[in-house]
C-alpha positions in Angstrom: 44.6 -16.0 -101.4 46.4 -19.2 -99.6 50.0 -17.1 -100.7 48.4 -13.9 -98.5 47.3 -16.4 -95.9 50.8 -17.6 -95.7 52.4 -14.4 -95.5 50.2 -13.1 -93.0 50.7 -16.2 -90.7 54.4 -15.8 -91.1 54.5 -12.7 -90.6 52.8 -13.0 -87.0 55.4 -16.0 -86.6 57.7 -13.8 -87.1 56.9 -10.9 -84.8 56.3 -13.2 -82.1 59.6 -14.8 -82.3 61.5 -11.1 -82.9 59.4 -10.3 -79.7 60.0 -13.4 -77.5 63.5 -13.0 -78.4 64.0 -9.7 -77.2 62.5 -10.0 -73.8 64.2 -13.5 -73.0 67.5 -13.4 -70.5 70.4 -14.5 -71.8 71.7 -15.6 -68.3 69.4 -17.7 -66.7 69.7 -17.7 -63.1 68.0 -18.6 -59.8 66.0 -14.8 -59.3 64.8 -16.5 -55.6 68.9 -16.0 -54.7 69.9 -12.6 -53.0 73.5 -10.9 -54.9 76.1 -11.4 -52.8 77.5 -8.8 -51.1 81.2 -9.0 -50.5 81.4 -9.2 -46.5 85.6 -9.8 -44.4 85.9 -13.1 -43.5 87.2 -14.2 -40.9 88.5 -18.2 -40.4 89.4 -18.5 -36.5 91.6 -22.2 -35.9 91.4 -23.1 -32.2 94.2 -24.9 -31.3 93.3 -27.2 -28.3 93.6 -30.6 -27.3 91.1 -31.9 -25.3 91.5 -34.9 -22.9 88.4 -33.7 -20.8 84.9 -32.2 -21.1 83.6 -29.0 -20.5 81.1 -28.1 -18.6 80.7 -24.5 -19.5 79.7 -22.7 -22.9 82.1 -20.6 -24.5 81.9 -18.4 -28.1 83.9 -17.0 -30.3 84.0 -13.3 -30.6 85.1 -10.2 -32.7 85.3 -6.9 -31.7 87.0 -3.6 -32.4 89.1 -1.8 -30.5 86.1 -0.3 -28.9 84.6 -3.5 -27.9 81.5 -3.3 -29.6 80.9 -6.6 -31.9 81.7 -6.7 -35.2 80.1 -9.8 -36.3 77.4 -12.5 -34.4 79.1 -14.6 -31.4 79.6 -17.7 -32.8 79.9 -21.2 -30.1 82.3 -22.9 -29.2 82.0 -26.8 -30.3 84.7 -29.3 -28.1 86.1 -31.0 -31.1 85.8 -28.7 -34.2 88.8 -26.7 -34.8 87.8 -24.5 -37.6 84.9 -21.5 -37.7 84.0 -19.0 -40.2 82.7 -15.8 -39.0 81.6 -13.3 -41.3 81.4 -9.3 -41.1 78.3 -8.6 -43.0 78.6 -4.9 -43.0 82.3 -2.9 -42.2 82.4 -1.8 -38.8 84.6 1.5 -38.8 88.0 0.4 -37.0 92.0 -0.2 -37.4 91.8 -3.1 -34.9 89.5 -6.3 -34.5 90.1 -8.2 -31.5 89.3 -12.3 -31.2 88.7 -14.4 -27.6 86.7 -17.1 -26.2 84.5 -15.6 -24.1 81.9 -16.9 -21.7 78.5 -15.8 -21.7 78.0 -12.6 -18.7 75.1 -14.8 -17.2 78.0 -17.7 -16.4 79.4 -18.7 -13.1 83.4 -18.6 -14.0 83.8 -20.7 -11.3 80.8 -22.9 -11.1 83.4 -26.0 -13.1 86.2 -27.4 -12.3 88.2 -26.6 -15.9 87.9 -23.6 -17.3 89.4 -22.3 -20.5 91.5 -19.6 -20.7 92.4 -17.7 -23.8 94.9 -14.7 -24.7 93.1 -12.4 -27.2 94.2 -12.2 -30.7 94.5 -8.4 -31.8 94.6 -8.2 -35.6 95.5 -4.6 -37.3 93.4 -3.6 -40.5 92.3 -2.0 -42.9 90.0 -4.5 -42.9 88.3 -4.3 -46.5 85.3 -6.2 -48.0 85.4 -9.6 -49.7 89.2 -10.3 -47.8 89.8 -13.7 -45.9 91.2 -12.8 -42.0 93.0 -16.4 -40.9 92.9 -16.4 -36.6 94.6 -18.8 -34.6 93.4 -19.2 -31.0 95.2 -21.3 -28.3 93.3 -21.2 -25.7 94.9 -23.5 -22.3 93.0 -25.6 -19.7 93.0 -24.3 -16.0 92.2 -26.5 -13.2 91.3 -26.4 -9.9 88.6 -23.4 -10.7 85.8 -24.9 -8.7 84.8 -22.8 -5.4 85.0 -24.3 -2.0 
């Protein structure tokens, strides 16, 4: 009887184990984090040096050929040279064009320095999961302010 007992219980042991094993994930991950989907990135450098302070707000932007955006506006920060924009989704297009732009609600002229900035026109394909590397150089002009 204790021999049947001792079967029986490792038996069920046994089943459990065979069970547990087969349901258990072999690659234990985060299941909280999204997949990553491969999106064009794009690094835009601004090369400026800035000996005074601006009074307006100013953002980075990408567009196609058509204008329409291709990714979110990003802002323009005096001082940090380096911003990483991403394309979440591929906007159709042989042609992404980068500028600091002010915002359309902004007086041009309302400060005395303004930035100007020669659009950048890079050709594609632009793909999924490539790195796009920008430089902007955008120059101060003075002597904006209205009379």
């Amino acid at each position: 009887m204790k021999t049947t007992k001792f079967f029986s219980v490792l038996s069920l042991v046994l089943i459990f184990a065979a069970v547990n094993s087969a349901f258990a994930d072999d690659n234990p991950r985060d299941k909280s984090k999204k997949p990553d989907i491969p999106n064009i990135r794009y690094e835009v450098a601004i090369h400026l040096s800035l000996g005074v302070t601006l009074c307006n707000t100013y953002y980075i932007q990408i567009t196609d050929e058509s204008g329409r955006l291709v990714a979110p506006r990003k802002a323009f920060v005096p001082g940090t040279s380096k911003y990483v924009i991403n394309e979440m989704f591929s906007v159709p297009g042989r042609a992404r064009i980068v500028s600091l732009v002010l915002p359309s609600n902004v007086d041009p002229y309302a400060c005395a320095i303004l930035l100007v900035t020669k659009p950048v026109v890079k050709m594609g394909p632009f793909l999924p999961g490539r790195t796009v590397s920008i430089d902007l150089f955008p120059v101060i002009q003075k002597g904006a302010m209205k009379e």
